[in-house]
C-alpha positions in Angstrom: 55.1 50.9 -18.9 56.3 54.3 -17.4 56.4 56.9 -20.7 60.2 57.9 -19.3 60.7 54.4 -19.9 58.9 52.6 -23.2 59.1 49.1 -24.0 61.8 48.1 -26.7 59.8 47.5 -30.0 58.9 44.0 -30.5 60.7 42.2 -33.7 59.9 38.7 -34.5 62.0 36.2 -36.1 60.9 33.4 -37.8 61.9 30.5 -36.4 61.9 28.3 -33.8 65.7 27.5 -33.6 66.4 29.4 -30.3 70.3 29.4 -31.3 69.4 31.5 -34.5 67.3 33.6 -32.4 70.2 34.0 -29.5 72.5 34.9 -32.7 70.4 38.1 -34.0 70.3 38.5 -30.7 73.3 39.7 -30.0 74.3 41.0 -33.2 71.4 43.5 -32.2 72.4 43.7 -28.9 76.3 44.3 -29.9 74.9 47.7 -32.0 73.3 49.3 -29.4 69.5 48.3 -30.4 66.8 48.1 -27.9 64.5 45.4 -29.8 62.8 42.4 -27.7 63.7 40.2 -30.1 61.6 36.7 -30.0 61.0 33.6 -32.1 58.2 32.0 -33.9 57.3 29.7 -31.2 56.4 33.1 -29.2 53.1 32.7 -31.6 52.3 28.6 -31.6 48.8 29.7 -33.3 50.8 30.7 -36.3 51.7 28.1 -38.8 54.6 27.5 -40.9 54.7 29.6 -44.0 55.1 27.2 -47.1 58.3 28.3 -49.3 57.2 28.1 -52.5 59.2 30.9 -53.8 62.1 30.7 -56.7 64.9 32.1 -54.8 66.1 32.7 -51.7 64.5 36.3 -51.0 61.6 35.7 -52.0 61.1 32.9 -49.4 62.2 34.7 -46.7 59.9 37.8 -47.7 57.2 34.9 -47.7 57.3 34.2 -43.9 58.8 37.7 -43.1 55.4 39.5 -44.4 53.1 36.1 -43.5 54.6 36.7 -39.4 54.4 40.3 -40.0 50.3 40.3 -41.4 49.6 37.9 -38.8 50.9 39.0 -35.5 50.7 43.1 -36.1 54.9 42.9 -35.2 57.7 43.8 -37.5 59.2 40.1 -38.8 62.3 38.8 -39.7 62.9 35.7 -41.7 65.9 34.0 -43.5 66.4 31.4 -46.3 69.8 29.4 -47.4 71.7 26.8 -49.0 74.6 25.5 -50.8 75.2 27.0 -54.9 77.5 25.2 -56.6 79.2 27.1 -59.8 79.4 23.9 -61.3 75.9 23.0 -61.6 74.7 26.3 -62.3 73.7 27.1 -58.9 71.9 24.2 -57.7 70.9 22.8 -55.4 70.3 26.7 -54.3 66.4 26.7 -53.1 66.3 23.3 -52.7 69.2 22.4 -50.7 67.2 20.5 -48.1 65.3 18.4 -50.7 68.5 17.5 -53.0 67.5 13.9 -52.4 64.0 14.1 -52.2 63.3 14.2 -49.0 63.5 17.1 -46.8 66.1 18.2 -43.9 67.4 14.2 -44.7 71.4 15.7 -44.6 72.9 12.5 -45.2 70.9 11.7 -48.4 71.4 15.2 -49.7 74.9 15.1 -48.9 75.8 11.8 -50.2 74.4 12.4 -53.2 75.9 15.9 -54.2 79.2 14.5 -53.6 77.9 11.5 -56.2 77.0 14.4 -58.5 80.5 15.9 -58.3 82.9 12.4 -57.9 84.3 13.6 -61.0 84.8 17.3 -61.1 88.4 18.6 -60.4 88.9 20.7 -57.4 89.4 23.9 -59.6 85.9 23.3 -60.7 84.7 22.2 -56.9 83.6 26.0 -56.3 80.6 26.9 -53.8 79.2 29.3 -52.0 76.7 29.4 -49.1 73.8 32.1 -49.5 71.2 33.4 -46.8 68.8 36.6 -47.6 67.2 38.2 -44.4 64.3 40.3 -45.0 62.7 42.2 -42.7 58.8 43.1 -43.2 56.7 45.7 -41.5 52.6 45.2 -41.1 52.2 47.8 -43.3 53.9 46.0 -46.3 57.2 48.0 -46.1 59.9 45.0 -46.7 64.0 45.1 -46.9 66.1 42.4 -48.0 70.2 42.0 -47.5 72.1 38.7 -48.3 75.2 37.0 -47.4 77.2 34.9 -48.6 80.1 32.2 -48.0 82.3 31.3 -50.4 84.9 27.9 -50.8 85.3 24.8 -52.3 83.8 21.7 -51.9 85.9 19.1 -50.7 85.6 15.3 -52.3 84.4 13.5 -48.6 82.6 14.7 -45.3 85.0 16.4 -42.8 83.9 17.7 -39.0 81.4 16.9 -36.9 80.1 20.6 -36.3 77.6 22.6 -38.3 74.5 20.3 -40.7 73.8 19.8 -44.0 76.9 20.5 -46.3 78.7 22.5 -43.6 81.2 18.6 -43.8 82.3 19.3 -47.3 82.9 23.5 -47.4 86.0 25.0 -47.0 85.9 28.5 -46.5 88.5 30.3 -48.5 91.0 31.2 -46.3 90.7 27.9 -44.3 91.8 24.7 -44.7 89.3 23.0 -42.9 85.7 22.5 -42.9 82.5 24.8 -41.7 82.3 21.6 -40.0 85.6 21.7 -38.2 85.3 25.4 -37.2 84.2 26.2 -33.8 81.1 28.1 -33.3 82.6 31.5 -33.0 84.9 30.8 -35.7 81.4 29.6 -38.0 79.2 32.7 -36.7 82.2 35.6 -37.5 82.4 34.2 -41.2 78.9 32.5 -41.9 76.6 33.7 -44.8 73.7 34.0 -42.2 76.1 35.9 -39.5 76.5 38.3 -42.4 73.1 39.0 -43.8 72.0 39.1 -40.0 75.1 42.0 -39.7 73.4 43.3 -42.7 69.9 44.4 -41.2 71.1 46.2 -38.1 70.9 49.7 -40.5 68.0 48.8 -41.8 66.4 48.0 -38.1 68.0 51.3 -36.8 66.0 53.0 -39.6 63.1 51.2 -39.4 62.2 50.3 -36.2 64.3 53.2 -34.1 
């Protein structure tokens, strides 16, 4: 590569959902940052980081700095799920094992709403957390979260989004994260926002 001209530095983002990737993407992009942003199945060698952390943060500083260590690359990661005031926060960390059984929505739906058949809307509050950390191989780690706040509805509604996107509504709404469109989703999702929320922190590390 021509010194006039040097290649954008490399940030990795762990995962192998290439949407998530195409949405950090161009929240980068939309800032002016000249990363070459790629995803975890850029490095099939590496394997999936277990997240045995006790909140959100700490598992995405888990595969952050694991990616980071292992590939000599600056590494992003991000962890979410549903809190519901009600029950103190839970299912929080283990929003894709409510039932049991991991990334089973149905079952984890199905039996929140069980959970909650007789809590009052008033009560029915939620919110939708993601942290993003961002780790360097050197150790240096930042981490911004976001969040997405409504109530929880009493069945399913929508057929967009996963996991308890069918019983959120945003406040402000009065439909579903399931019912919004995609646009609609990304301009107002907890991820959207903690993603939004590391574009200083790349411009001052990584710049």
């Amino acid at each position: 590569m021509n010194a006039l001209f040097p290649a954008p530095t490399r940030l990795i983002l762990a995962t192998r959902n290439v949407h998530k990737v195409g949405e950090l993407r161009a929240i980068l992009g939309a800032a002016g940052l000249d990363v070459d942003l790629v995803g975890a199945d850029a490095y099939p060698e590496i394997p999936d980081v277990a997240e045995t952390g006790v909140t959100f943060a700490e598992n995405a500083l888990l595969k952050a700095h694991a990616l980071a260590r292992a590939t000599g690359h600056a590494a992003v990661a991000d962890d979410s799920g549903l809190c519901v005031e009600v029950l103190g926060g839970a299912p929080g960390i283990f929003s894709a094992r409510w039932a049991g059984r991991h990334g089973d929505d149905k079952a984890n739906l199905e039996l929140l709403l069980a959970q909650l058949s007789d809590i009052a809307p008033p009560d029915r509050r939620a919110h939708f957390t993601c942290a993003a950390a961002l780790a360097l191989p050197d150790g240096t780690e930042r981490v911004v979260e976001g969040r997405l706040r409504g109530t929880l509805r009493f069945a399913p509604v929508g057929t967009h989004g996963f996991g308890y996107d069918p019983i959120l509504q945003p406040d402000g709404y009065d439909i579903t994260c399931a019912e919004l469109t995609p646009d609609q989703k990304n301009a107002i999702s907890h991820r959207g926002e903690a993603f939004r929320g590391l574009v200083p922190i790349v411009r001052e590390l990584l710049s």
